[in-house]
C-alpha positions in Angstrom: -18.3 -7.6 26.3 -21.7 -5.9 24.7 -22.3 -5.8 21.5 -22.1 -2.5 21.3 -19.0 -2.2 22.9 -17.4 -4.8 20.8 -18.5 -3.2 17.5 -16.9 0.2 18.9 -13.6 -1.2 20.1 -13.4 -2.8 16.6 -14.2 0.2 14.7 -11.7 1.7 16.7 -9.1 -0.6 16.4 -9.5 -2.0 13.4 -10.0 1.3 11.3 -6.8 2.3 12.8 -5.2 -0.5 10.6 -6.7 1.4 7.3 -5.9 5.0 8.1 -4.0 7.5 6.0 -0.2 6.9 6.5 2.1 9.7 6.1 5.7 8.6 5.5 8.1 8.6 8.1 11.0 10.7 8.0 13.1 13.6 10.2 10.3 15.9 9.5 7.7 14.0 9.7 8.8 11.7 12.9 6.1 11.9 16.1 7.6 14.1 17.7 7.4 16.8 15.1 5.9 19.8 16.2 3.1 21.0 14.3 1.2 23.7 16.3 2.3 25.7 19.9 -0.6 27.3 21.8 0.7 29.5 24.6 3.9 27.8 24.3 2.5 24.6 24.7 3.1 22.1 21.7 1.2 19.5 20.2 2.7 17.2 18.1 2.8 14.6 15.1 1.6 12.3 17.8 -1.4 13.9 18.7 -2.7 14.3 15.3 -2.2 10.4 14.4 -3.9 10.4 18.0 -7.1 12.0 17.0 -7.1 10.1 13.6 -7.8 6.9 15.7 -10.6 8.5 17.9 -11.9 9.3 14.3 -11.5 5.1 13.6 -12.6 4.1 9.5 -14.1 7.7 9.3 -10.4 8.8 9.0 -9.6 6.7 6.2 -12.6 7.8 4.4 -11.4 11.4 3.9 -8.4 12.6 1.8 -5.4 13.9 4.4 -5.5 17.4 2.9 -9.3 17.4 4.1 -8.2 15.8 7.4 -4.8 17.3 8.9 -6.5 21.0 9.4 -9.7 19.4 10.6 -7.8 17.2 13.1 -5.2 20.0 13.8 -8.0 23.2 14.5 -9.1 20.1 16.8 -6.2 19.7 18.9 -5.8 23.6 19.3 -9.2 23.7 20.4 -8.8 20.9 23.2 -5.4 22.5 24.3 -6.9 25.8 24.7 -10.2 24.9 26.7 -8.3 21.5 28.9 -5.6 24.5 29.9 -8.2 26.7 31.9 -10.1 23.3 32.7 -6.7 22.6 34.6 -6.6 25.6 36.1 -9.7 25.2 37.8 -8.8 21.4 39.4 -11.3 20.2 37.0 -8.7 17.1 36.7 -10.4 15.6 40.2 -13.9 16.3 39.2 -15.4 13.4 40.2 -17.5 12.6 37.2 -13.9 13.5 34.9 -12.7 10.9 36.8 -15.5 8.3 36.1 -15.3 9.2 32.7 -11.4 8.8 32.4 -12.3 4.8 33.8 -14.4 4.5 31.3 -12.3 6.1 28.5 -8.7 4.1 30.0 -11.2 0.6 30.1 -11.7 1.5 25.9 -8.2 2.2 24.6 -6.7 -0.9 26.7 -9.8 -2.7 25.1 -8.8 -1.2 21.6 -4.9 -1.7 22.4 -5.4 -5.5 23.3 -7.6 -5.8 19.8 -4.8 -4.3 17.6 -2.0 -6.1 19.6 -3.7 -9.8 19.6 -5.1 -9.0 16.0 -2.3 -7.4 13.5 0.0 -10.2 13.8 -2.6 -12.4 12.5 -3.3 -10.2 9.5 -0.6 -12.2 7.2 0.7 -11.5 3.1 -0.6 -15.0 2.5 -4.1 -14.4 4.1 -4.6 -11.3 2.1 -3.5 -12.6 -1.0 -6.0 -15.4 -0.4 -8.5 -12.9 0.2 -7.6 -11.4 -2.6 -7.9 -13.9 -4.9 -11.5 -14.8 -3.9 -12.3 -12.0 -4.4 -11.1 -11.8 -7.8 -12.3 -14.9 -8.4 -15.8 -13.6 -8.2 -15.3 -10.3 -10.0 -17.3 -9.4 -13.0 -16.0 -7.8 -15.7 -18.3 -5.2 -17.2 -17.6 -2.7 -20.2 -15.5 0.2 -19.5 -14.7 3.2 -21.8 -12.3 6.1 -21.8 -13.5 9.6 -22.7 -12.7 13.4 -22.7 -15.1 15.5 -22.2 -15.9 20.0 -22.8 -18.4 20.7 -20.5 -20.1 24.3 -21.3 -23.4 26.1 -20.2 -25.2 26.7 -23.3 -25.8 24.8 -26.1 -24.5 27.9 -28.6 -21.1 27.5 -27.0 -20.9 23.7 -27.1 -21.7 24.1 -31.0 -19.1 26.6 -31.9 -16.1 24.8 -29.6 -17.5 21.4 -31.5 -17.0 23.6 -34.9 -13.1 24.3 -33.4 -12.4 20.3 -32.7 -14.1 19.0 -36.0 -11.8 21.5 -37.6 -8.5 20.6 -36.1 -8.2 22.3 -32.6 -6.7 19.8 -30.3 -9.5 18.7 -28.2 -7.0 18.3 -24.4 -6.2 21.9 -25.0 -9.9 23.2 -25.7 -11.0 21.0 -22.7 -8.0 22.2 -20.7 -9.3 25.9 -21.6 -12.9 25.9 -21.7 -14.2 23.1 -19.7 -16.6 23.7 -16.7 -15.7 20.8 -15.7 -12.5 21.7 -12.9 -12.3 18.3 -11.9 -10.9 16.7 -15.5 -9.8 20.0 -17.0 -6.1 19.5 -15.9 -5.9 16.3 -17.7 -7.8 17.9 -20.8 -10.8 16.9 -19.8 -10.1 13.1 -19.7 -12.3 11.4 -17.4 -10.5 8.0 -17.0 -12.4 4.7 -17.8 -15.7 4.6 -15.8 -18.4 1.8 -16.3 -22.4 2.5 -18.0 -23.6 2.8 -14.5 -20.8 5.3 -13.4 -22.5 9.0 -15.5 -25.3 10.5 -15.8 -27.8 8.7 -18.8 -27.5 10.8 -21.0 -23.7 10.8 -21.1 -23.2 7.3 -20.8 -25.4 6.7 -23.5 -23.7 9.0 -26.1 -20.1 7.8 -24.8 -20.9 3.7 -25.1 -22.8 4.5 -28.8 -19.4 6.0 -30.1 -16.6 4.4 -31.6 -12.5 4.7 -30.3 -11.5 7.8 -31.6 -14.9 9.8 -32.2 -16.4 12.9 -31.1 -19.5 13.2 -30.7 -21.8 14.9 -33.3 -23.5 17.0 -31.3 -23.3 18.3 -28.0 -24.8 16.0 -25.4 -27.2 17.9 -23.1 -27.0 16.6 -19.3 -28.3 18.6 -16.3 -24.7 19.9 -16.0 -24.7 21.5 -19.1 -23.6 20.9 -22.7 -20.6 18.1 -23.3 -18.8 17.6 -26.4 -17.2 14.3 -26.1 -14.4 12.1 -27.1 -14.3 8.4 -26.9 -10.2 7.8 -26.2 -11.0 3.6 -25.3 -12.5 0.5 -24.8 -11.9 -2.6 -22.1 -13.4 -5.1 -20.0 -12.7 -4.0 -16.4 -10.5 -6.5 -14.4 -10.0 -5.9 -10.3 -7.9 -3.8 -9.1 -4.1 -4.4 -8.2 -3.8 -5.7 -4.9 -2.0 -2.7 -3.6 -4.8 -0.8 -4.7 -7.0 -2.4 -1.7 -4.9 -3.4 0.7 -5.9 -1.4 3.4 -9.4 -2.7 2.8 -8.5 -6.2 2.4 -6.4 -5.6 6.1 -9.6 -4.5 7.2 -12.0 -6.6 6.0 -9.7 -9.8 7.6 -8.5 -8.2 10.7 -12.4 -7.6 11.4 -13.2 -11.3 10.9 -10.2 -12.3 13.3 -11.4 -9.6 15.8 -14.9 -11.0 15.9 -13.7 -14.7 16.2 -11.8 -14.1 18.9 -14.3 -11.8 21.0 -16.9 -14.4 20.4 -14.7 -17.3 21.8 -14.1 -15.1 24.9 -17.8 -14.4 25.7 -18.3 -18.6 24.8 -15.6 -18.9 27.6 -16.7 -16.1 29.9 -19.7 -16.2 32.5 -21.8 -13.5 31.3 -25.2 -12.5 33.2 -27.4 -9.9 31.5 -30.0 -7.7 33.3 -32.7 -5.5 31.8 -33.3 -1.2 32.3 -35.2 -2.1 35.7 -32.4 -4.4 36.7 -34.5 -7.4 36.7 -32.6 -10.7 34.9 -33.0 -11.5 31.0 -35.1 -13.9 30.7 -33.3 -17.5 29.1 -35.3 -16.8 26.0 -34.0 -13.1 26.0 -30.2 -14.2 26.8 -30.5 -16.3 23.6 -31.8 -13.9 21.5 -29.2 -11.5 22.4 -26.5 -14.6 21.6 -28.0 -14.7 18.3 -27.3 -11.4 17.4 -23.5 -11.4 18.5 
């Protein structure tokens, strides 16, 4: 197998171990319909079907972001395969061709996710796991609010309201630019030195648990009042946190091992554009890189 096969059949099956899981359930089962075009349905199936074309790109998008993406998709398809069919396009010759090539991929994928996921144990996860916790870092963390306003004038007079009493969630929850953290009055969660802009970060690490911030901090987002809510060392993150990375990160390394103790067992003859053999030199290199 090339190399560039094998990295595509184990982005393909591998990234289909990580991807967004919806739970299962009677509406929700793979058989659900979720769209009809010309009384023709496409199903729960289908979607999870495209997902795995998609491989770790999938899992790298939120499923509110992918289901309309992925379903617009499988309208599409439907819509332009049906008139496709209508005109025999089926026996094209090159359709055909392509279908080989397609059918040799997915039983190359299906083999890889078949021969892998059983390996992929608790115990080999948790020992990933703890190496890698073994080598985390802990670094400051802090835990701050934040009123983000255009002008400076504004961030002075809602400062004026907070040093006088106001509840600072509820201003932030009002008057915050800021729509990402202004449900949860403007608290941004603990975030590292490295994680804001300077400015910021500087202001929010030289304040103490429980202050605001004298004067508004200018950033080129605007003006922020600030709170400091917290201090901690970060520590990793729960296991469940990353285990669809962790399942990644070791089904990839089983994946690998195996492919490269098939090609160490398989006769394998490489050619170059012009047809002419790889030289011994050449077939070594192109070991090397596997």
């Amino acid at each position: 197998m090339s190399k560039m096969l094998r990295v595509a059949t184990l982005a393909l099956a591998l990234g289909a171990l990580a991807l967004p899981v919806v739970a299962a359930d009677k509406e929700s089962s793979a058989d659900a319909v979720v769209a009809r075009v010309n009384g023709d349905t496409i199903t729960r199936a289908d979607i999870a079907h495209e997902m795995q074309a998609m491989g770790s790109r999938a899992a790298q998008l939120p499923m509110q972001v992918l289901y309309p993406q992925l379903l617009e998709k499988a309208i599409m398809t439907k819509l332009v395969s049906a008139k496709g069919y209508e005109d025999k396009l089926q026996n094209d010759k090159d359709v055909k061709a392509r279908l080989k090539d397609i059918e040799a991929q997915l039983v190359a994928d299906a083999y890889v996710r078949k021969e892998v996921t059983p390996q992929i144990t608790d115990a080999k996860l948790k020992a990933r796991y703890d190496e890698l916790s073994a080598k985390f870092k802990p670094e400051d963390e802090v835990r701050a609010r934040h009123i983000l306003v255009k002008t400076e004038a504004e961030a002075n007079e809602l400062l004026k309201q907070v040093k006088g009493g106001t509840d600072f969630a509820k201003l932030a929850t009002e008057k915050t630019m800021d729509t990402g953290s202004a449900k949860q009055g403007g608290d941004l969660g603990y975030f590292p030195r490295t994680a804001m802009v300077k400015p910021f970060a500087e202001a929010a690490f030289a304040m103490k648990v429980g202050e605001i911030s004298d004067k508004p901090v200018k950033t080129d987002f605007g003006y922020h009042i600030i709170k400091l809510e917290d201090r901690r060392k970060s520590s990793p993150p729960p296991m469940a946190e990353v285990k669809d990375e962790l399942t990644a990160q070791v089904g990839q390394e089983i994946a690998a091992k195996m492919i490269k103790d098939m090609e160490a067992k398989a006769k394998i003859e490489r050619f170059n554009l012009d047809g002419t053999p790889m030289t011994a030199k050449a077939d070594k290199k192109a070991d090397e890189k596997k």
